[in-house]
Each structure stands twice: as C-alpha cells, then as structure tokens.
C-alpha positions in Angstrom: 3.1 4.4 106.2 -0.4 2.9 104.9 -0.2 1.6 101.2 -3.4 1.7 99.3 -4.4 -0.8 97.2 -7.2 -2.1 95.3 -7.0 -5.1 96.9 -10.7 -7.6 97.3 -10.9 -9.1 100.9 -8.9 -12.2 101.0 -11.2 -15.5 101.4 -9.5 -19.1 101.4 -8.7 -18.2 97.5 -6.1 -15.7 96.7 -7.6 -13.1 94.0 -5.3 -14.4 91.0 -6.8 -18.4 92.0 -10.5 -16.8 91.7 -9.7 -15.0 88.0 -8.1 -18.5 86.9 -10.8 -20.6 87.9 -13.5 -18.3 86.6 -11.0 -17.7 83.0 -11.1 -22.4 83.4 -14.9 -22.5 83.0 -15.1 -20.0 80.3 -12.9 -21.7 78.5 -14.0 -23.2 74.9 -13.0 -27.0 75.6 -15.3 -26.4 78.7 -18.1 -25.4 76.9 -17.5 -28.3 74.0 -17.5 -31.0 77.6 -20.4 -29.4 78.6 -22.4 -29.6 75.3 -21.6 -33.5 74.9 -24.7 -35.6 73.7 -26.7 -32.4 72.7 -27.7 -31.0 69.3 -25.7 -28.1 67.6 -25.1 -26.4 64.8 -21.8 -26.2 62.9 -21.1 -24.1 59.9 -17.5 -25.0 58.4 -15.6 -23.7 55.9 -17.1 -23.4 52.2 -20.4 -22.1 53.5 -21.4 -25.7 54.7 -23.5 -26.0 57.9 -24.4 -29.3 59.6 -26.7 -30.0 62.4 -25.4 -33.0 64.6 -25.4 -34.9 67.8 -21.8 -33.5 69.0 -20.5 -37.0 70.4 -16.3 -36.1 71.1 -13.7 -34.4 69.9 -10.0 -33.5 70.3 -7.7 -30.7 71.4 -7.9 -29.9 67.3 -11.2 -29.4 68.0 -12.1 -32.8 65.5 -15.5 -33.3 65.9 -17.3 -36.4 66.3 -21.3 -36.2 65.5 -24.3 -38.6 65.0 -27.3 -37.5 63.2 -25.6 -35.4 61.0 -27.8 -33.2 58.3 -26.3 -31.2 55.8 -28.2 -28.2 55.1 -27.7 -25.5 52.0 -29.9 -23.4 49.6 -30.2 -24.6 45.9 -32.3 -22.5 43.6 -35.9 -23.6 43.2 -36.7 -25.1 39.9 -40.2 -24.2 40.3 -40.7 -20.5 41.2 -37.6 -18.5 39.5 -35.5 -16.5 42.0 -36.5 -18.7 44.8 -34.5 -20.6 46.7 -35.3 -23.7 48.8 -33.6 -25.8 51.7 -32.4 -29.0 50.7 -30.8 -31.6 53.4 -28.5 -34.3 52.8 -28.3 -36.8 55.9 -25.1 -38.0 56.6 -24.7 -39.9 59.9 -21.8 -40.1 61.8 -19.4 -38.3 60.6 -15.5 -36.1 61.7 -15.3 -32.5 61.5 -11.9 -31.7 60.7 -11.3 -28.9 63.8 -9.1 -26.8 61.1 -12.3 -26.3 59.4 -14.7 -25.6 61.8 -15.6 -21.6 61.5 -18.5 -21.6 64.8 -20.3 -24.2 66.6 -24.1 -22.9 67.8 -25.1 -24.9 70.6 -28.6 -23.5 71.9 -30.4 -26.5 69.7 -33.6 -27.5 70.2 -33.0 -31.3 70.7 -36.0 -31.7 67.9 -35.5 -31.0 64.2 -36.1 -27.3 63.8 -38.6 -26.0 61.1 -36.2 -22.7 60.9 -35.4 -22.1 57.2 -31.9 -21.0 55.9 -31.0 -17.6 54.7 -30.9 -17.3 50.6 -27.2 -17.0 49.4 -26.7 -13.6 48.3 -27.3 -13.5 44.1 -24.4 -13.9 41.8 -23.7 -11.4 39.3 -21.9 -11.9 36.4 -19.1 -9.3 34.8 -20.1 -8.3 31.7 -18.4 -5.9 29.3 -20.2 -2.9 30.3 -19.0 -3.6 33.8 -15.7 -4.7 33.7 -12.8 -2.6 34.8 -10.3 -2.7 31.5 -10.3 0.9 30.9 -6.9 1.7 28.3 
C-alpha cells in the first residue's frame, strides 16, 4: 500500500537542510554581519535614539558605532508648544546589547533631514483630577 505524503521532490538537500539554511540567513546576527560599515538607527531604552556607523558587536548584541548622533526633542524656547530636534555628537561609542529596543538599518549613508516625532505632552495631576475619592 501507497502512503501519501506531502513530501517536496528530493534535490541534493533533504527538506529539513533547505528550512535550516533558509531559518540561518534570516537569522538576526546575519542581518547585524550583513549591515557592518553602514548607517543605522538605534533607539535604546529611555526613549534615546542614536544614528551611527554600526562597526561590531557581540553575541550580547554590544554595539560598536562611529559617528554617533544623539538625537531627541526639547521644547522650543522660541515658539511655545513647539518642539525642536536637538543633536548631541558623540563619536565612538558601546551600546550595551541589554539595552538596545530596535536597530533600523535602511539608512541613507548621508545625514537625513527627517525630523523627529514630538514627545507626546505631559499632563500634570491636579486636584480636580486625581483619583482620592473617600
């Protein structure tokens, strides 16, 4: 008797090699060797972003950049409500992998002109709003 199975023609790799190696290049650490010596963007814990020259990093996922910008929002002093992009340059710095919440790397390798979203507004408790109800 005939068993049926979904079974793809067999080539010179067995179907379980093919899904492995395919599952190997998708694999994050790929995609970090992959992106050496190109620009990204990294947003970390505490709301901080950087854009950096990824240069190395670990199996902690440590990163090692060059060109390093800090980039955050900080009110504008001029127009009230506003909020402008300020930059800090930093270098070459490490990225503690522990921190690291996403790493963009479709960077333009020039500086981009793209402006940051405005942090949402923070409102304070007052006594008509808090929630102390005896």
């Amino acid at each position: 008797m005939a068993q049926f199975r979904n079974v793809p023609p067999r080539r010179n790799q067995s179907y379980r090699d093919q899904v492995s190696a395919q599952q190997q290049r998708n694999r994050p650490i790929d995609m970090l060797k992959s992106s050496l010596d190109k620009k990204c963007l990294i947003r970390v814990k505490a709301n901080r972003l950087f854009e950096a020259t990824l240069r190395g990093f670990d199996e902690h996922l440590n990163l090692i950049v060059d060109d390093a910008v800090q980039k955050f929002m900080v009110p504008d002093e001029t127009q009230e409500g506003k909020w402008k992009e300020t930059r800090e340059e930093l270098g070459r710095i490490i990225l503690r992998g522990d921190n690291v919440i996403f790493i963009e790397f479709n960077m333009p390798d020039t500086p981009s002109e793209t402006s940051l979203p405005a942090p949402a507004p923070i409102i304070p408790k007052t006594d008509e709003t808090s929630d102390s109800e005896d």
